[in-house]
Structure formats: C-alpha cells, structure tokens
C-alpha positions as CSV (number, residue, x, y, z in Angstrom):
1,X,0.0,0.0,0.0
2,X,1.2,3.3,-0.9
3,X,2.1,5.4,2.4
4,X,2.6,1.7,4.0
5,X,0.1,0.4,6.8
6,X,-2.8,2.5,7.9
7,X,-2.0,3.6,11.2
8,X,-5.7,4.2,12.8
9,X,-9.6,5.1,11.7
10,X,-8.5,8.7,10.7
11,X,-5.6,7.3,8.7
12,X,-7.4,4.9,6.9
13,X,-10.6,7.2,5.7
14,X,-8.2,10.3,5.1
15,X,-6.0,8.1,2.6
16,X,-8.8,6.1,1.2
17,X,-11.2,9.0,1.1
18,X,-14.0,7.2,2.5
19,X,-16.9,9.0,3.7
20,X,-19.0,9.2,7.0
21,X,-20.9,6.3,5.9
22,X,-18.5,4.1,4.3
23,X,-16.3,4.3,7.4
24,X,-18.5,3.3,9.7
25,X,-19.7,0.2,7.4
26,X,-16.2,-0.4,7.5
27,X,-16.3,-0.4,11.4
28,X,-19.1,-1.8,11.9
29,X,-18.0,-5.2,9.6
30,X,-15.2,-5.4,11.9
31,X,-12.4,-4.3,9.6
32,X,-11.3,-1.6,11.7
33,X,-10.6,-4.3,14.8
34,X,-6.3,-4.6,13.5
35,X,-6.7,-1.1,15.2
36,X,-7.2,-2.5,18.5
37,X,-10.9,-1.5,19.2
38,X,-14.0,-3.1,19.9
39,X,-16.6,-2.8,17.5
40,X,-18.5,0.1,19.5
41,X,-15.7,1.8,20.0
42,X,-14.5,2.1,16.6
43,X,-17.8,2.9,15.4
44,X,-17.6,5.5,17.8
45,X,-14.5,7.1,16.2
46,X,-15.4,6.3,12.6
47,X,-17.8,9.1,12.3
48,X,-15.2,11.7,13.2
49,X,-12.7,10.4,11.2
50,X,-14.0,10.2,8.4
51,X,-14.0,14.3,8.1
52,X,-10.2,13.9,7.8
53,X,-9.6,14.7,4.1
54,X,-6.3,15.1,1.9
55,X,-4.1,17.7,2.4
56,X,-5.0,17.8,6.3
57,X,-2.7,17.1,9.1
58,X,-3.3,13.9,10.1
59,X,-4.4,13.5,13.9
60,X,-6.4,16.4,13.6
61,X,-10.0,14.3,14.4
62,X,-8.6,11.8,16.1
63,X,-10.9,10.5,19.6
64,X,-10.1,8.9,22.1
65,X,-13.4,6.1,22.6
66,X,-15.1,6.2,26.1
67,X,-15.0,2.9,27.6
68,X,-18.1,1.2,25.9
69,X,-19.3,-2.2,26.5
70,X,-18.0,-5.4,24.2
71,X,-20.4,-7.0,21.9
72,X,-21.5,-10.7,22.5
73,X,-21.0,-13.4,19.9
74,X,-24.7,-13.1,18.7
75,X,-24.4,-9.1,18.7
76,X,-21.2,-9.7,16.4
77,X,-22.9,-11.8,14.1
78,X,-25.5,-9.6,13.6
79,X,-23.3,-6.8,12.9
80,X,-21.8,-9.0,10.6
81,X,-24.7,-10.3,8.4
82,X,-25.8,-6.4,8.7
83,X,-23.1,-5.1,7.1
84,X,-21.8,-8.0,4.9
85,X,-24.4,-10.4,4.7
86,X,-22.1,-13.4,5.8
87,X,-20.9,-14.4,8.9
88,X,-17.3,-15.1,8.7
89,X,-16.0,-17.6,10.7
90,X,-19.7,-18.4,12.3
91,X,-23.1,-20.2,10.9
92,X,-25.9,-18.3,12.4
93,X,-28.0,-21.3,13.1
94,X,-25.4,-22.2,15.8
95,X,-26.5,-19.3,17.7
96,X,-29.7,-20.9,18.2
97,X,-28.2,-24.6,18.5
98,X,-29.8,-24.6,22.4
99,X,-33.1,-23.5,21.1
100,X,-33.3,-26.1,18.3
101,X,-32.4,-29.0,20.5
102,X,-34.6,-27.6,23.2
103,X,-37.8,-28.3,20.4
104,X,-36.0,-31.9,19.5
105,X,-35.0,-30.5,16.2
106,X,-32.4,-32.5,14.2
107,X,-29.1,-30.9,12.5
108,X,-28.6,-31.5,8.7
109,X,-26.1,-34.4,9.1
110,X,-27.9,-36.5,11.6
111,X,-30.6,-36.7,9.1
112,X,-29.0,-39.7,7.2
113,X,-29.2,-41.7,10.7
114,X,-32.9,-41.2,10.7
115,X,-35.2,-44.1,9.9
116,X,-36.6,-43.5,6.6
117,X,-40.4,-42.1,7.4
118,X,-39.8,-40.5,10.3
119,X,-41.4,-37.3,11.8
120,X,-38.9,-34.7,12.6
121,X,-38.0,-31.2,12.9
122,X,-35.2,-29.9,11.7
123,X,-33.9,-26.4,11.1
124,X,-31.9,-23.7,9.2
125,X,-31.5,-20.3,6.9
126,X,-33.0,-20.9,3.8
127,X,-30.8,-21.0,0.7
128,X,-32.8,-21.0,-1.9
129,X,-36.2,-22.3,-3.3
130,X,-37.1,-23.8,-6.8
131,X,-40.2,-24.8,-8.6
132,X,-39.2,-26.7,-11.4
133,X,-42.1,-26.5,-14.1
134,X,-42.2,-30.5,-13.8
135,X,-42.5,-31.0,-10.5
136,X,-46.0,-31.1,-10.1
137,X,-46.3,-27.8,-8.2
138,X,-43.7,-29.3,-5.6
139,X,-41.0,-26.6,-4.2
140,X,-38.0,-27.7,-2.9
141,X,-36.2,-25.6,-0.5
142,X,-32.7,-25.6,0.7
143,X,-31.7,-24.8,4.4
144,X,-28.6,-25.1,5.6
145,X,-27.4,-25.3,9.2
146,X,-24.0,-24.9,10.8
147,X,-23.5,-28.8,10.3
148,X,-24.4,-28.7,6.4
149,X,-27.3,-28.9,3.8
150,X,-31.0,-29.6,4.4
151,X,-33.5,-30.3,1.7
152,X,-36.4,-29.8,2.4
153,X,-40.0,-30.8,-0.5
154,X,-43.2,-28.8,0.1
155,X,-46.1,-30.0,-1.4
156,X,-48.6,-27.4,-3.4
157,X,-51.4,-28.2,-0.1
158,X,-48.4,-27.2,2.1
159,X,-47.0,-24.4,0.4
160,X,-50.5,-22.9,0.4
161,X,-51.1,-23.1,3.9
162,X,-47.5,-21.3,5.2
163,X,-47.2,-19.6,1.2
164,X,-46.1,-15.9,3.5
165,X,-43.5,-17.5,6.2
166,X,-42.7,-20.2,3.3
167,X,-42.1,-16.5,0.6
168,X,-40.7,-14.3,3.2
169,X,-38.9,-16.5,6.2
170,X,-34.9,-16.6,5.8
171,X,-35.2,-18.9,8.0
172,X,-37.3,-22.0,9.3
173,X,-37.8,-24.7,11.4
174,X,-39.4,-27.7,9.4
175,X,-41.1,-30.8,10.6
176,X,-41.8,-33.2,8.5
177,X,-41.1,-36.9,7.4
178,X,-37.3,-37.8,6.3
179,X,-37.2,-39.7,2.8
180,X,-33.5,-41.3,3.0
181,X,-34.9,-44.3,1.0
182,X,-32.9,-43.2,-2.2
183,X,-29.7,-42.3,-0.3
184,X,-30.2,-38.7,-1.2
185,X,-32.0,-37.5,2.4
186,X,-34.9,-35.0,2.2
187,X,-37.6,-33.9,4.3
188,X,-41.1,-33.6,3.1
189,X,-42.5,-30.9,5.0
190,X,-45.8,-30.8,6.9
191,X,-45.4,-28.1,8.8
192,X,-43.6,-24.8,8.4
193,X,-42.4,-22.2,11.6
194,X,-40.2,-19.6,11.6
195,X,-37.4,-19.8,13.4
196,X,-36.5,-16.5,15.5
197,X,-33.1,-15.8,13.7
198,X,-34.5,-14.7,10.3
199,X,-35.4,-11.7,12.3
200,X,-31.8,-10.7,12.1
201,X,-30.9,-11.7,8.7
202,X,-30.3,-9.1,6.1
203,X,-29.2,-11.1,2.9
204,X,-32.3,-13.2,1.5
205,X,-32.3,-16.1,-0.4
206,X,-31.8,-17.3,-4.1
207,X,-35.3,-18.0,-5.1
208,X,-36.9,-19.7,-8.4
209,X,-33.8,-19.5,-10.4
C-alpha cells in the first residue's frame, strides 16, 4: 500500500477518502478491529474520522473512545450479516443450536441416521427455493445449518397453507417426514415455523432461479 500500513480510523478514511458512511460500514463489519478497538468503540470514532480529508494534518480528528461495553457473539454476528451479509468464521444457526435441540430438532447431518419415514423437525436459513415446471407444483427448499445442507419438499397443499413465512422466512424450522430411502436424504415438510433468527438476517435467499 502506498504510504505503508494504515496507522488508525483517521488514517485509513483520510487516505482512502471514504466517507461518514463508508467508514463506519467499514467499522461496523469489523475491519477496523487490526486497530485494537472493539466494534463500539471504533464505530464510535469512525464518524469523526471520516471528516479527515487530503491535504489535512493527520491527527487532527482523532478521539479517544469512552470505555463502551464489548459485543456478544450473537451481537457480532448480527453486525456481521448487517453489514456483509455473511458471517465469517460463524453459521448463524449455531447461535440458536440450544433453542433447536430444546424443540428436539435434528441438524442436517444426523438426518441420514434417521429411519426412513420418520417425523422430525429440523432447522436452518433458507438457501434457496425452486419450482421446477415438472415438478407437479412441488418446491424444494434448501436450508442449511451450521453442520451442512437440508433439503427440504413442500407440497402445493403445504406451500398454500405457510405460502407468507414459506415466501418471506430466511429462516425455518421444518417438521416433516425424512425420505432417505434413495440415499439422497430429504424432508417432506408438513409443517412450516419460523425460526427467530430470520429476524436478524439481512441477505435473502436465491429464489426460483
């Protein structure tokens, strides 16, 4: 990098000229954390210094942060997907692992253990959904949990009964039979719920493609 490592917020939105708004995207994704702040804090200072422009003298808008609370795994993670969309390093399902096996719910790679025909719940964000013109009316979801992939068939009857949370939901909790009699391990759903993390999901999901 030209001028060598960034040396602090200020630095890094003087140089790059980012604005008030970029840099605290920036901050709030985490990327400002090599500077040795919290999130909070360097969300803090990233408004600030983000009025440092070319030609200035550096330093000039630099902050000091007030002590300010740390955020918790699922606050991070919510920044994360927020900004981002992702959440590196961490499935969001995870964060509501307790919750799931609270309700008995299965993850994606016990589901080949099951005994073919039985009821289950299971659940996870939902990747995608697909109504292939030969399928009858069937949709096939995928889900996906932090222990891998779940498909998941809805049947026209179903789909009409849940057709908002099965549209809108990014994510679900399913119950439904398993179908591992082919080797390829689906759940045909009879049921639909929404599970409480699609609340704080901002990037949706690939649908009818």
């Amino acid at each position: 990098r030209r001028g060598g490592d960034f040396s602090s917020i200020a630095d890094l939105a003087r140089r790059a000229r980012l604005s008030v708004a970029h840099t605290q995207a920036l901050a709030a994704a985490g990327a400002c954390d090599c500077f040795g702040l919290t999130r909070r804090q360097a969300q803090w200072q990233a408004g600030v210094a983000a009025t440092e422009q070319p030609g200035m003298l550096p330093g000039l808008s630099t902050v000091q942060a007030p002590p300010l609370p740390g955020m918790n795994a699922f606050e991070i993670a919510v920044a994360d997907i927020a900004a981002t969309g992702i959440t590196p390093g961490m499935q969001p399902v995870s964060l509501v692992r307790g919750h799931l096996a609270d309700i008995g719910a299965v993850p994606a790679r016990e589901l080949s253990g099951v005994a073919d025909g039985t009821r289950i719940r299971t659940g996870g964000v939902v990747t995608h959904r697909q109504r292939p013109r030969t399928a009858g009316g069937v949709t096939f979801l995928g889900m996906e949990d932090e222990t891998g992939l779940i498909n998941v068939i809805v049947s026209p009857g179903v789909w009409d009964k849940h057709k908002h949370l099965a549209l809108s939901a990014r994510a679900l909790i399913v119950r439904g039979k398993v179908d591992n009699g082919s080797g390829a391990v689906s759940v045909v759903a009879d049921k639909l719920e929404p599970l409480p993390l699609g609340d704080w999901l901002s990037a949706g999901s690939r649908d009818f493609r």
